[in-house]
Biopython code that builds the backbone (N, CA, C, O; Angstrom):
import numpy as np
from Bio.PDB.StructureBuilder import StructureBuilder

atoms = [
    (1, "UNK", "N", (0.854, -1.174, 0.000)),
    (1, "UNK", "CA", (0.000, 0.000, 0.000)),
    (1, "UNK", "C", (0.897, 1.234, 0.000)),
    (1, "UNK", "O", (1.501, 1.603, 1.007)),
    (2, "UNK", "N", (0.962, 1.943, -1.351)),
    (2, "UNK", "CA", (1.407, 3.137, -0.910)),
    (2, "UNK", "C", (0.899, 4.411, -1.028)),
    (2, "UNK", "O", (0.132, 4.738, -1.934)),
    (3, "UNK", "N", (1.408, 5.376, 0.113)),
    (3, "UNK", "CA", (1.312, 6.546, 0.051)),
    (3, "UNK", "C", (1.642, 7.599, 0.036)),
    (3, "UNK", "O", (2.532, 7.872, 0.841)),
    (4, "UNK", "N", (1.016, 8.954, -1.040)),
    (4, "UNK", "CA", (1.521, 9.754, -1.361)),
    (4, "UNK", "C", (1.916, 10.884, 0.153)),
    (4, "UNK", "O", (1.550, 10.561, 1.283)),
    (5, "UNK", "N", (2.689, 12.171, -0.129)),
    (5, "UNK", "CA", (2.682, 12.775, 1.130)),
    (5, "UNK", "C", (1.287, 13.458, 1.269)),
    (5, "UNK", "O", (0.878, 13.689, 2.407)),
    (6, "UNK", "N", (0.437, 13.837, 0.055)),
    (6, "UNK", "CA", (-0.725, 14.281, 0.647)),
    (6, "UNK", "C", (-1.694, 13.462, 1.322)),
    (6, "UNK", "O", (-2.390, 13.655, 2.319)),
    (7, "UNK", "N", (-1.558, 12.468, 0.503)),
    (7, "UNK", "CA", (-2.581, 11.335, 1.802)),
    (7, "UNK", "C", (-2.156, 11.042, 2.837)),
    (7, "UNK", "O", (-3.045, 10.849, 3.666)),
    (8, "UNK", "N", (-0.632, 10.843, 3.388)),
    (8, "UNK", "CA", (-0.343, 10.845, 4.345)),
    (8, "UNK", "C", (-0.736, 12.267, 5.572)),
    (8, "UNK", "O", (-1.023, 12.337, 6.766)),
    (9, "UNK", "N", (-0.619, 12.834, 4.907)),
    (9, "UNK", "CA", (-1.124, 14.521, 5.749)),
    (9, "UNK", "C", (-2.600, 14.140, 5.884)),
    (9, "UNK", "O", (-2.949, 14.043, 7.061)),
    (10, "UNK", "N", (-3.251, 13.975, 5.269)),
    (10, "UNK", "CA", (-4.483, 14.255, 5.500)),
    (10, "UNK", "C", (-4.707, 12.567, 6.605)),
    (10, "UNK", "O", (-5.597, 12.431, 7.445)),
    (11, "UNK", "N", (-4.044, 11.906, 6.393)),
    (11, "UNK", "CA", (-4.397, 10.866, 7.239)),
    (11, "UNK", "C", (-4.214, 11.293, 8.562)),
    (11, "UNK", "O", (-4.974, 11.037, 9.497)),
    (12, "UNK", "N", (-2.541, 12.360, 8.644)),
    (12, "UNK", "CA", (-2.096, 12.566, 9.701)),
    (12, "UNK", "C", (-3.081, 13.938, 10.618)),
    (12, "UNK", "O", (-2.967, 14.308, 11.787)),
    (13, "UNK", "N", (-3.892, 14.360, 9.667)),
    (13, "UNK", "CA", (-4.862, 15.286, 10.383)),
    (13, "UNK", "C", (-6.323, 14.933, 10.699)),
    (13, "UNK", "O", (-7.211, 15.678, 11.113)),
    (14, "UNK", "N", (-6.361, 13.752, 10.435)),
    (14, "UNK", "CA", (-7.935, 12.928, 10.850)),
    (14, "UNK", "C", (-7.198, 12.280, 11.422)),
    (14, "UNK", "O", (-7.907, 11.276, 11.364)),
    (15, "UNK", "N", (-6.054, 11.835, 12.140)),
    (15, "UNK", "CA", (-5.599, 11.536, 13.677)),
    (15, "UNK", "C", (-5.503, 12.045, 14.515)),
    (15, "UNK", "O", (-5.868, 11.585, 15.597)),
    (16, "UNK", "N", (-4.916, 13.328, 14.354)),
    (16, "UNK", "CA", (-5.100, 14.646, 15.786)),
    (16, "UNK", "C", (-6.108, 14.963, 15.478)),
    (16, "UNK", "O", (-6.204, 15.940, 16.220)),
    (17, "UNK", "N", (-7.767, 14.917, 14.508)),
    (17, "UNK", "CA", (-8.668, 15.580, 15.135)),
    (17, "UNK", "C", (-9.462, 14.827, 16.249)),
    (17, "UNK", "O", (-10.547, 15.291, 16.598)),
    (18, "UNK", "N", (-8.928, 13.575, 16.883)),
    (18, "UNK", "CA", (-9.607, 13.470, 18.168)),
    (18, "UNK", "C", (-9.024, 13.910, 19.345)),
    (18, "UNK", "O", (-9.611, 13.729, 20.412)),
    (19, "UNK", "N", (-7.858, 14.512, 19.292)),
    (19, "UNK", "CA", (-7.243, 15.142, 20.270)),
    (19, "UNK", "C", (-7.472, 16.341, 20.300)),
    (19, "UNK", "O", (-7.534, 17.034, 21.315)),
    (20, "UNK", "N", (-7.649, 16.760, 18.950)),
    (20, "UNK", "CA", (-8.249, 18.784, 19.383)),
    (20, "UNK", "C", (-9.787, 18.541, 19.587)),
    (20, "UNK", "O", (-10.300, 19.628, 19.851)),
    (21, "UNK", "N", (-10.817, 17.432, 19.564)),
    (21, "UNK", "CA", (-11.886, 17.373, 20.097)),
    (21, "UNK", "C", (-11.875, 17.074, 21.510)),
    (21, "UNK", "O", (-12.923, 17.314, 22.109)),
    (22, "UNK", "N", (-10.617, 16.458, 22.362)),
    (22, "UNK", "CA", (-10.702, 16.268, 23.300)),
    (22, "UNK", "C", (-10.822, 17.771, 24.266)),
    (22, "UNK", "O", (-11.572, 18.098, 25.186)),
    (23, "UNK", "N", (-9.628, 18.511, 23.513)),
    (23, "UNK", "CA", (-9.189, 19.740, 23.620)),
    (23, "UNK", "C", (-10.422, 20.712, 23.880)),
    (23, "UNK", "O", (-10.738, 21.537, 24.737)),
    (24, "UNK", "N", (-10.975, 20.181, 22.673)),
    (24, "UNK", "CA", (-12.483, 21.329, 22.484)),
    (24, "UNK", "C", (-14.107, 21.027, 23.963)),
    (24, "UNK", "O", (-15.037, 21.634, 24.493)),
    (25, "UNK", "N", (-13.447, 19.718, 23.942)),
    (25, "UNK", "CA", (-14.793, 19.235, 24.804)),
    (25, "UNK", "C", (-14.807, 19.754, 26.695)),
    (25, "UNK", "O", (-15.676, 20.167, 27.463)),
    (26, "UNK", "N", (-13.141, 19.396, 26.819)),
    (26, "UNK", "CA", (-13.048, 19.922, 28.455)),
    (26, "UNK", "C", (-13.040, 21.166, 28.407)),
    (26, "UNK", "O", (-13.395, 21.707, 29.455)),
    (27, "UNK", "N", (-12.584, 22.262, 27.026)),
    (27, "UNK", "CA", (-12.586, 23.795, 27.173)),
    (27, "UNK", "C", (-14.034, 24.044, 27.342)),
    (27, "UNK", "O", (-14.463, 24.869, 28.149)),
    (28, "UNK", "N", (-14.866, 23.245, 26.488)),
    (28, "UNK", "CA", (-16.685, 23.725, 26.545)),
    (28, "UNK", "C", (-17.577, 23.529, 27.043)),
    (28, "UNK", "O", (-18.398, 24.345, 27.461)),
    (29, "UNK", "N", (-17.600, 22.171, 27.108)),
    (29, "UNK", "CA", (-18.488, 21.168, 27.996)),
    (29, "UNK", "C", (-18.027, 21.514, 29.638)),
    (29, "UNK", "O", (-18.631, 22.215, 30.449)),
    (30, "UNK", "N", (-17.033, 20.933, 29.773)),
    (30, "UNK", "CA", (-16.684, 20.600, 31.587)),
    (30, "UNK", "C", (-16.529, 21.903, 32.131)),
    (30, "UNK", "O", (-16.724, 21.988, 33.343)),
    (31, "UNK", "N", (-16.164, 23.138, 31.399)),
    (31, "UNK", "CA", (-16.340, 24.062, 31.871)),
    (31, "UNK", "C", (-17.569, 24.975, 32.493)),
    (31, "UNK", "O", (-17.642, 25.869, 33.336)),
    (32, "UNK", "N", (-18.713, 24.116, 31.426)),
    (32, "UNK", "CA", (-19.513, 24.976, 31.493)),
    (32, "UNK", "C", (-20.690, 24.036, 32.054)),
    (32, "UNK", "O", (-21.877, 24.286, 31.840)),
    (33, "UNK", "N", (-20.216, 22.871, 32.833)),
    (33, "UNK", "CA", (-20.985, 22.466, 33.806)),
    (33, "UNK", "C", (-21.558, 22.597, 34.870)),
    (33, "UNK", "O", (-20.964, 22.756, 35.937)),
    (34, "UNK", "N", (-22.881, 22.547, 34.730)),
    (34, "UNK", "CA", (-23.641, 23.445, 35.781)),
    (34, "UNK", "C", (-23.701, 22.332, 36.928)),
    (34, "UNK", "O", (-23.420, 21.165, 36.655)),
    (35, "UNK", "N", (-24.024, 22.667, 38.044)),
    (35, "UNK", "CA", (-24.256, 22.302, 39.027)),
    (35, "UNK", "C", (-25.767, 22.222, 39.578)),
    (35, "UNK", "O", (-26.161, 23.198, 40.218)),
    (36, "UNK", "N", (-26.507, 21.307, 39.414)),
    (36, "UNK", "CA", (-28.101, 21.030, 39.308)),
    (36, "UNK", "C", (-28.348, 21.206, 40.822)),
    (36, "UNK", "O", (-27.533, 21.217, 41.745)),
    (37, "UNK", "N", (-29.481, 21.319, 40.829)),
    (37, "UNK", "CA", (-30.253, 21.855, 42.013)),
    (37, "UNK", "C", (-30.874, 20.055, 42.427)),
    (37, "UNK", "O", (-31.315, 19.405, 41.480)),
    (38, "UNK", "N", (-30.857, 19.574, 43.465)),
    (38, "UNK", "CA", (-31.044, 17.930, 43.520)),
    (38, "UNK", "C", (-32.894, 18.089, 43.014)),
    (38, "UNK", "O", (-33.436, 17.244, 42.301)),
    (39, "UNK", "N", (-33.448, 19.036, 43.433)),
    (39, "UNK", "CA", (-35.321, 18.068, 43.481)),
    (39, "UNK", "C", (-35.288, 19.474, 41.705)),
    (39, "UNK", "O", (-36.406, 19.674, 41.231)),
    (40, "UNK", "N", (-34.663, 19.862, 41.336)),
    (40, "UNK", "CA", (-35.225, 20.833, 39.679)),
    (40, "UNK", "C", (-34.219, 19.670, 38.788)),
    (40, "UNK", "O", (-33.240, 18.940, 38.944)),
    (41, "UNK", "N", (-35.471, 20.184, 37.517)),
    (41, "UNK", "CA", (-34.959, 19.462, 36.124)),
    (41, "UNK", "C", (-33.803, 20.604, 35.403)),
    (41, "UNK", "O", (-33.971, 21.820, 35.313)),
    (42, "UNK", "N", (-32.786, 19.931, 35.005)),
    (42, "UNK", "CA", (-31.510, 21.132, 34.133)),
    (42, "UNK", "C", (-32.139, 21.670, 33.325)),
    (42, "UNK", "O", (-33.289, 21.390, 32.989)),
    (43, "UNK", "N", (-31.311, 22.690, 32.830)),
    (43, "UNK", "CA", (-31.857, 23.632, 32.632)),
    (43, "UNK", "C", (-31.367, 23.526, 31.051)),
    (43, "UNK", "O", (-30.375, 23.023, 30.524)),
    (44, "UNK", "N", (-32.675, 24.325, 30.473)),
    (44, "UNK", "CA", (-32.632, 23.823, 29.263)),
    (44, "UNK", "C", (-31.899, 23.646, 27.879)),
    (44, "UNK", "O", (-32.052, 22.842, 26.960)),
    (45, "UNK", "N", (-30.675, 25.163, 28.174)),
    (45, "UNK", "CA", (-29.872, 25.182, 27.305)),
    (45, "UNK", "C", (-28.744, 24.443, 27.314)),
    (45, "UNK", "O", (-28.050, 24.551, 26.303)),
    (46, "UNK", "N", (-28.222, 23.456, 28.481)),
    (46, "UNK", "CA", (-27.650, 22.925, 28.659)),
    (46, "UNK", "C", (-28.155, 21.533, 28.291)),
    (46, "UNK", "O", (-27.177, 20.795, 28.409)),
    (47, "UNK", "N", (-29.188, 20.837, 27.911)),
    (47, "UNK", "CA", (-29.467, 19.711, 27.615)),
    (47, "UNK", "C", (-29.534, 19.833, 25.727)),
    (47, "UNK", "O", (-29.533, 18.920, 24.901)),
    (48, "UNK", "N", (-29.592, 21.470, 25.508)),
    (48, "UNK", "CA", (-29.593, 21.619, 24.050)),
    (48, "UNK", "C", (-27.444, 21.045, 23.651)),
    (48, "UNK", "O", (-26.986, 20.240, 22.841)),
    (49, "UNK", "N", (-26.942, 21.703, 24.399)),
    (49, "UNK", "CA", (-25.364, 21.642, 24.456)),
    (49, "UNK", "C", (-24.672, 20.060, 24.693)),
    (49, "UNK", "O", (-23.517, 19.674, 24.513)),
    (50, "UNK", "N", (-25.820, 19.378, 25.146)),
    (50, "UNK", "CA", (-25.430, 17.821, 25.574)),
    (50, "UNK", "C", (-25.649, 16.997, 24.450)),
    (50, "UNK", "O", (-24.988, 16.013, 24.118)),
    (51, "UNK", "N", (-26.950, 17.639, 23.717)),
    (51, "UNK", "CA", (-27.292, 16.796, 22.724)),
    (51, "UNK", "C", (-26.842, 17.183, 21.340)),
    (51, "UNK", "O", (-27.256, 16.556, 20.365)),
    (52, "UNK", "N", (-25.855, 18.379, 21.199)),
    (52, "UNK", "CA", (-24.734, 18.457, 20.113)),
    (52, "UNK", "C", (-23.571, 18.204, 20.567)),
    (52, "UNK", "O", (-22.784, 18.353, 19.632)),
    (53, "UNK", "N", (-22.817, 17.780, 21.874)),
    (53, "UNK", "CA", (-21.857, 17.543, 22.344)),
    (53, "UNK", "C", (-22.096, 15.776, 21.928)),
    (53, "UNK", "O", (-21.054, 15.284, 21.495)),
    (54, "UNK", "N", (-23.070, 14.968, 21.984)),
    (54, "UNK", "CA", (-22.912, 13.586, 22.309)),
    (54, "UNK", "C", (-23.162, 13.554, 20.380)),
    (54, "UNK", "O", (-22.863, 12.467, 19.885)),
    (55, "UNK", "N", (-23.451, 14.180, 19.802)),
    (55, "UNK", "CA", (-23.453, 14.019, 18.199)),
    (55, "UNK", "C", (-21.684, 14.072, 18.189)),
    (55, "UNK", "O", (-20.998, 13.073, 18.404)),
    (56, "UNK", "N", (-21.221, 15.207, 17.946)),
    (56, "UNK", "CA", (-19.855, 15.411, 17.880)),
    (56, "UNK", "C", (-18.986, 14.366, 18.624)),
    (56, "UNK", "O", (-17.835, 14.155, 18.243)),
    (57, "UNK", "N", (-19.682, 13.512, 19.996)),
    (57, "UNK", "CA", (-18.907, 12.245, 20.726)),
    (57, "UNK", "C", (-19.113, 11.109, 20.011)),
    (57, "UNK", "O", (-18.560, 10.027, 20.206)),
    (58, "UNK", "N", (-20.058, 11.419, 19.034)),
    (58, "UNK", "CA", (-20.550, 10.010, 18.438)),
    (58, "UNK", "C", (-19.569, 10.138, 16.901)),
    (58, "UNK", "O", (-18.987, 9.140, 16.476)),
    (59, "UNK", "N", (-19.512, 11.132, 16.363)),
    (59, "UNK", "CA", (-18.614, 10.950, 15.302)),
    (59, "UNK", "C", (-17.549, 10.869, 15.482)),
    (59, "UNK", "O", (-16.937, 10.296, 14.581)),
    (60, "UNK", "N", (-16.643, 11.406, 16.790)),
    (60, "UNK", "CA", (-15.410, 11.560, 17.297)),
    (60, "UNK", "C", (-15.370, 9.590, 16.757)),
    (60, "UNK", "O", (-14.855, 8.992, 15.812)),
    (61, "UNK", "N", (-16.144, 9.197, 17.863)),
    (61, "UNK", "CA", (-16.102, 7.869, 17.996)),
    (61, "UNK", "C", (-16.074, 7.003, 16.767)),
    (61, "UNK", "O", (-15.254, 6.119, 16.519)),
    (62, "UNK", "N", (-17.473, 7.536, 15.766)),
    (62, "UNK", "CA", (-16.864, 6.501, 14.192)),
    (62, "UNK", "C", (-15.792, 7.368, 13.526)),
    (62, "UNK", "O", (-15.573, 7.330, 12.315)),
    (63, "UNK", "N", (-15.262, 8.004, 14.227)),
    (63, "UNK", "CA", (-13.465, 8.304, 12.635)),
    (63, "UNK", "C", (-12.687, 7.780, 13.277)),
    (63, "UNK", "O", (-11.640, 7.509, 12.690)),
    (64, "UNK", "N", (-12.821, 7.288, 15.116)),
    (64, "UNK", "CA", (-11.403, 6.666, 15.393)),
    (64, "UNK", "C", (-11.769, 5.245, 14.889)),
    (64, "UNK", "O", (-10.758, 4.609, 14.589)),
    (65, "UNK", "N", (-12.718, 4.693, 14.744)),
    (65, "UNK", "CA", (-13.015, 3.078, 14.711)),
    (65, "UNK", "C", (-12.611, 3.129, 13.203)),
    (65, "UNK", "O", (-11.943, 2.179, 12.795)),
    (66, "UNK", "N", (-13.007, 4.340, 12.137)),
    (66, "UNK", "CA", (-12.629, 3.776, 11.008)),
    (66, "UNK", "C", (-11.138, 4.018, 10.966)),
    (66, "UNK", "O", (-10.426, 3.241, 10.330)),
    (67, "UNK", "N", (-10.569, 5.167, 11.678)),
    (67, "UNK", "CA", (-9.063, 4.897, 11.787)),
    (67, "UNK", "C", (-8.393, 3.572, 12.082)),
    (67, "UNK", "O", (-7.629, 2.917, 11.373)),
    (68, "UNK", "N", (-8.900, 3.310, 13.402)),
    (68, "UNK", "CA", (-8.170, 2.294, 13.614)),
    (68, "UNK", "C", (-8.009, 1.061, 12.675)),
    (68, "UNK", "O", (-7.149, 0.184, 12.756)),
    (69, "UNK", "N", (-9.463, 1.229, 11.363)),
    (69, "UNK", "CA", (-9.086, -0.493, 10.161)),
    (69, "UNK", "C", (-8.676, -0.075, 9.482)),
    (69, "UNK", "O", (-8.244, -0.995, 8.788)),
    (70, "UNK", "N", (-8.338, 1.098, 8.905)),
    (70, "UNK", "CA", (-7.053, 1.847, 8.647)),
    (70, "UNK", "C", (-6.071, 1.694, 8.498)),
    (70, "UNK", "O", (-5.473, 1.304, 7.495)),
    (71, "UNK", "N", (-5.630, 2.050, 9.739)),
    (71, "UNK", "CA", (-4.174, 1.868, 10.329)),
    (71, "UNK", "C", (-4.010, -0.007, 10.333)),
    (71, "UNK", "O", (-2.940, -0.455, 9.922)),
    (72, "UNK", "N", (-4.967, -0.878, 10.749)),
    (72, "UNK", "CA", (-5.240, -2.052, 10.783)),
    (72, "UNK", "C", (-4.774, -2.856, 9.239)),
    (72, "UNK", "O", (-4.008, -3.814, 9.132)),
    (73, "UNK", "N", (-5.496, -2.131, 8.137)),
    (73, "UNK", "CA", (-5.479, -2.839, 6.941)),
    (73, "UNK", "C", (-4.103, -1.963, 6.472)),
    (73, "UNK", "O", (-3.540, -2.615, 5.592)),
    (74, "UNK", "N", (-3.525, -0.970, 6.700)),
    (74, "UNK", "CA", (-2.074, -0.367, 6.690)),
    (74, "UNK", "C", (-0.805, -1.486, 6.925)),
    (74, "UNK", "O", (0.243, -1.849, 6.391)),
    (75, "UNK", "N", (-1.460, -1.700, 7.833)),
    (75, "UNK", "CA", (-0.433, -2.152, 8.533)),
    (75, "UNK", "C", (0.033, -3.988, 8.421)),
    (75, "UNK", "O", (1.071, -4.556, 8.761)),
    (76, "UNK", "N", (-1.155, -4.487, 7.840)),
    (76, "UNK", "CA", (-1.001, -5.760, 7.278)),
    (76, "UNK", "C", (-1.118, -5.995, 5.748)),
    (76, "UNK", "O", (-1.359, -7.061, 5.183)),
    (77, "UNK", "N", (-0.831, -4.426, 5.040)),
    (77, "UNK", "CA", (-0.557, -4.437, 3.592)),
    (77, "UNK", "C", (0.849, -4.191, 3.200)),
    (77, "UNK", "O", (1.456, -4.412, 2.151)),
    (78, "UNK", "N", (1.240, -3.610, 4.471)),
    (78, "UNK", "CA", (2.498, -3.018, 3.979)),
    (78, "UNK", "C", (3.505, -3.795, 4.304)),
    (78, "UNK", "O", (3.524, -4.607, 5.229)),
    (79, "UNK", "N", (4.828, -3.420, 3.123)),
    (79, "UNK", "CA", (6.134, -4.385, 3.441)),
    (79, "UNK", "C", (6.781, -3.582, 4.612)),
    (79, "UNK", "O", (7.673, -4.215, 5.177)),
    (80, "UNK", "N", (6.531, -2.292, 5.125)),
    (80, "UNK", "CA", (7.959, -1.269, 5.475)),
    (80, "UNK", "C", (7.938, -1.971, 7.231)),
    (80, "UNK", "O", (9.058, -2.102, 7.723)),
    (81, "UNK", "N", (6.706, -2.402, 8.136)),
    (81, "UNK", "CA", (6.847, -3.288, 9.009)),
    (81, "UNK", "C", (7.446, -4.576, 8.943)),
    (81, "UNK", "O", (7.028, -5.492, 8.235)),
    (82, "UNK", "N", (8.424, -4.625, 9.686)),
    (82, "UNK", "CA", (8.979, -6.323, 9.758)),
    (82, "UNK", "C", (7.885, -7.025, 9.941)),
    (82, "UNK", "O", (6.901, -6.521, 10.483)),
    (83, "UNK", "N", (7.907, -8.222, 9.535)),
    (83, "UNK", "CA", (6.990, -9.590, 10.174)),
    (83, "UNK", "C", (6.598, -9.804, 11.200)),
    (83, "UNK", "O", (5.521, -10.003, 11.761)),
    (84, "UNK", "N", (7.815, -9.732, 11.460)),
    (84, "UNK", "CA", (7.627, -10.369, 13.006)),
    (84, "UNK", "C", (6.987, -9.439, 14.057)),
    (84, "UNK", "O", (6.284, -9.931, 14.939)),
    (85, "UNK", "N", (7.252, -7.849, 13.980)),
    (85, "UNK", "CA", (6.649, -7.107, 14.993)),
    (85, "UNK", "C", (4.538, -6.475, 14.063)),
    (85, "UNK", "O", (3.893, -5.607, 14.651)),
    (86, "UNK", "N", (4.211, -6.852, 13.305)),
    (86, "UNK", "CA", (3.061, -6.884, 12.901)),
    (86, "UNK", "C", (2.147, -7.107, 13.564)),
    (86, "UNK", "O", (1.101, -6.477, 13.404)),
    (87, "UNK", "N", (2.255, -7.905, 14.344)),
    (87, "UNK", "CA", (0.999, -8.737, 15.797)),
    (87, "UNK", "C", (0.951, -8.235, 16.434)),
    (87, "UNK", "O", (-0.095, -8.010, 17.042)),
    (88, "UNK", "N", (2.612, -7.494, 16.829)),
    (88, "UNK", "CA", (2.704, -6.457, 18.136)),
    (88, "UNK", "C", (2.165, -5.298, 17.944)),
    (88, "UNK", "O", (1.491, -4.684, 18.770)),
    (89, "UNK", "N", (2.424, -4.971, 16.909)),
    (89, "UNK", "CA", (1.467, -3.187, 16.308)),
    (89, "UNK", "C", (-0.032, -3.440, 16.035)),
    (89, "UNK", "O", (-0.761, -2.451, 15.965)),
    (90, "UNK", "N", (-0.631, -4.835, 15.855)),
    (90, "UNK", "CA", (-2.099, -4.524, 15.548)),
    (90, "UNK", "C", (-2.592, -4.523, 16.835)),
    (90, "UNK", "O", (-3.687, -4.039, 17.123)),
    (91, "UNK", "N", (-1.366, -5.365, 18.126)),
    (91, "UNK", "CA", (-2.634, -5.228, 19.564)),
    (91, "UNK", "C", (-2.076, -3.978, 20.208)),
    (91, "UNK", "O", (-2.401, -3.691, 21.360)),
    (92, "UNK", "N", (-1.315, -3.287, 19.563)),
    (92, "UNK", "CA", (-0.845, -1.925, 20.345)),
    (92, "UNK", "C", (-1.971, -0.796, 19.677)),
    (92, "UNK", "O", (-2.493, 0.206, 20.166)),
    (93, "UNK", "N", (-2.060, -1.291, 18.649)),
    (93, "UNK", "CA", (-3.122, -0.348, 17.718)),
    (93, "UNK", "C", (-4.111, -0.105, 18.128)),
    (93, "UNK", "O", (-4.632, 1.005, 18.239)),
    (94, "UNK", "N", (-4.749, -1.725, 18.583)),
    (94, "UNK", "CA", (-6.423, -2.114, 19.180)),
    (94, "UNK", "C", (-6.226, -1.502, 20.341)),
    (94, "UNK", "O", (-7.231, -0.846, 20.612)),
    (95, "UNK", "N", (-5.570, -1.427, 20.990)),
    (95, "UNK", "CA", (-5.352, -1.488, 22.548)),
    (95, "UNK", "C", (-5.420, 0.164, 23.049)),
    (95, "UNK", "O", (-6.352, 0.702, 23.647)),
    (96, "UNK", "N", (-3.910, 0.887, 22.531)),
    (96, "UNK", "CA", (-3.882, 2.342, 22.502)),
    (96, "UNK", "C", (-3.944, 2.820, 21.660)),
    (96, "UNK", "O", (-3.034, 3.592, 21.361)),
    (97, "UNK", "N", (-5.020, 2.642, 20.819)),
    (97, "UNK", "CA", (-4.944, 3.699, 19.586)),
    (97, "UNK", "C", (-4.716, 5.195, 19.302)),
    (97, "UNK", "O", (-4.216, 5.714, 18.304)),
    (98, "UNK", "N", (-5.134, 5.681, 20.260)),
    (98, "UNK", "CA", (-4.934, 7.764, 19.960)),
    (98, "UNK", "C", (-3.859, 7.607, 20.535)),
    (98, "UNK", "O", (-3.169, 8.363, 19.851)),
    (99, "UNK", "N", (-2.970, 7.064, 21.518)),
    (99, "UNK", "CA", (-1.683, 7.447, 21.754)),
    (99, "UNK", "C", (-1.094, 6.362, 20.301)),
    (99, "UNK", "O", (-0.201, 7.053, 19.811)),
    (100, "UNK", "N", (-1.184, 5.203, 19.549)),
    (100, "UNK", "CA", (-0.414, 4.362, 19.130)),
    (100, "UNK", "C", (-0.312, 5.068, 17.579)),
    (100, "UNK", "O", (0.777, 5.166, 17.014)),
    (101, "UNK", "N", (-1.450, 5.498, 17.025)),
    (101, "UNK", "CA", (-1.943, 5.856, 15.667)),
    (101, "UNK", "C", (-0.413, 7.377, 15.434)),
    (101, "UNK", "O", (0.431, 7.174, 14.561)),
    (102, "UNK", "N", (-0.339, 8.447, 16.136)),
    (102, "UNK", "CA", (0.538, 9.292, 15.805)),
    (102, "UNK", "C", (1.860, 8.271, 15.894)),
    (102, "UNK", "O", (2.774, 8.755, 15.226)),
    (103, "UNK", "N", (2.176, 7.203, 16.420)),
    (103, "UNK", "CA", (3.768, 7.100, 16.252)),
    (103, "UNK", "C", (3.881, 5.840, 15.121)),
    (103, "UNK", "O", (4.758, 5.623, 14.284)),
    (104, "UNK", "N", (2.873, 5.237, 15.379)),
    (104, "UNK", "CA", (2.836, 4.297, 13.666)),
    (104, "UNK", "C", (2.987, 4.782, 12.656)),
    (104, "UNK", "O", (3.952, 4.501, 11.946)),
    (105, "UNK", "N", (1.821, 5.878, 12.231)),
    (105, "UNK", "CA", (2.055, 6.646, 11.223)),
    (105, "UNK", "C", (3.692, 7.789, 11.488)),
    (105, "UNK", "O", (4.489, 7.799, 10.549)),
    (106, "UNK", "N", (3.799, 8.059, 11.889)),
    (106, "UNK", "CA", (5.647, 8.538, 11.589)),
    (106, "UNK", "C", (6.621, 7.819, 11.294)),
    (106, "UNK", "O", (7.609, 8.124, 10.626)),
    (107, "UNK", "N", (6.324, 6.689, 11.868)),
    (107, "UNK", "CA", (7.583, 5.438, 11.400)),
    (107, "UNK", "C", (6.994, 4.999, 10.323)),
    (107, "UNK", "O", (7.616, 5.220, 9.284)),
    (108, "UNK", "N", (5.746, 4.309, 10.203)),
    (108, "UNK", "CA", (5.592, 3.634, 8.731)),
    (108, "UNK", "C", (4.859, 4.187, 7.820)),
    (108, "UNK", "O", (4.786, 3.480, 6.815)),
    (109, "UNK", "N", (3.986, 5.671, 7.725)),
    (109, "UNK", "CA", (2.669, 5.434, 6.889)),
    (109, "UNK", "C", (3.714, 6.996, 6.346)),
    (109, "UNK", "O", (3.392, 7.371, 5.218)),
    (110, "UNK", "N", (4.623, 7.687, 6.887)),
    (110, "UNK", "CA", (5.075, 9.167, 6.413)),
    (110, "UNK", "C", (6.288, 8.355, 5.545)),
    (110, "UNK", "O", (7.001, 7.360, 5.679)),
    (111, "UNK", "N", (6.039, 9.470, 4.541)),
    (111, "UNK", "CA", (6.875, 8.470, 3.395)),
    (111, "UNK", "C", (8.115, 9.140, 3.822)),
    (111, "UNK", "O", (8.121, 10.188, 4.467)),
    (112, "UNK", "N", (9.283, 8.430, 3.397)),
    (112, "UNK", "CA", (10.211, 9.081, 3.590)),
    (112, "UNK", "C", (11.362, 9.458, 1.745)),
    (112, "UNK", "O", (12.551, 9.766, 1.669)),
    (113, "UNK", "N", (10.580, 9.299, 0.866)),
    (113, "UNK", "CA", (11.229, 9.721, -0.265)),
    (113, "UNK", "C", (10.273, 10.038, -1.265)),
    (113, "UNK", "O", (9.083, 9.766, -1.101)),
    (114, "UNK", "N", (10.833, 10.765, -2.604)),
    (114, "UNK", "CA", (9.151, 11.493, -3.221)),
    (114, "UNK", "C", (8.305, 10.309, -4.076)),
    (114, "UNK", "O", (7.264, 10.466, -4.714)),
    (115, "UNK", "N", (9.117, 9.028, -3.878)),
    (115, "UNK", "CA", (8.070, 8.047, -4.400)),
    (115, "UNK", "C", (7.005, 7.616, -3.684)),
    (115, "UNK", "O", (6.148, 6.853, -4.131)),
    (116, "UNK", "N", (7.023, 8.115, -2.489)),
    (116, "UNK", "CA", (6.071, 7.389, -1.709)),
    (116, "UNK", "C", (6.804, 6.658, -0.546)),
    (116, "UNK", "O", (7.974, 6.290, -0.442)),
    (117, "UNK", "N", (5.187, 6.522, 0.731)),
    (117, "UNK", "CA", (5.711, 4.819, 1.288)),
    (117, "UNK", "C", (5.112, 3.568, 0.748)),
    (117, "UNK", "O", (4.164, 3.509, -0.035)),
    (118, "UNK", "N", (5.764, 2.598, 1.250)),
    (118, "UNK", "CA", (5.515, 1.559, 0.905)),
    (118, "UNK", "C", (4.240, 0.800, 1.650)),
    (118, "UNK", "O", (3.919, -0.340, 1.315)),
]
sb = StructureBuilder()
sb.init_structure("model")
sb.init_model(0)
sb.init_chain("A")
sb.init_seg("    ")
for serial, (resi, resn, name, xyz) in enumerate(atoms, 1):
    if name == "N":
        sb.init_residue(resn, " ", resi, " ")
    sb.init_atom(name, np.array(xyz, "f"), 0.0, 1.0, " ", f" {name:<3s}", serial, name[0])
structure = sb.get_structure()
């Protein structure tokens, strides 16, 4: 499987966008968590803010899952991984993906010459 440097960029920026959503969610959300009254119902603009916050949690959620078969079918197409450590990168993949996905892709998916990676 190879890739050019623009697909690699753009791969490499639908990987940090779940980290600047993480970024975005404790600056907006947790900040701006109210503190409910125990016997009153919340208040209403805040259940409007929950229910575009859990849309945006829900897509966060399908671009890392399609990342991760991705990086998954990457990573068992390509020659530039040895053999032998292949098993070890798909359960490091499954396992830590938002920390594993930025250092896979620098070692194997960023090309390192203008033909491409492999």
């Amino acid at each position: 499987m190879k890739l050019n440097r623009p697909l690699a960029l753009a791969i490499a920026v639908l990987t940090l966008v779940p980290w600047g959503y993480f970024v975005y969610f404790v600056a907006h959300f947790m900040s701006a968590m109210p503190t409910f009254p125990t016997s009153g119902a919340p208040p209403e603009q805040f259940m409007q803010d929950f229910q575009s916050m859990f849309r945006w949690q829900m897509l966060t959620m399908a671009l890392v899952l399609a990342l991760m078969v991705l990086y998954i079918v990457h990573l068992f197409n390509t020659d530039r991984v040895p053999s032998d450590k292949k098993a070890l990168w798909a359960v490091v993949l499954l396992l830590g993906n938002l920390l594993a996905m930025p250092v896979y892709w620098f070692f194997y998916m960023w090309p390192r010459d203008a033909n491409g990676a492999a």
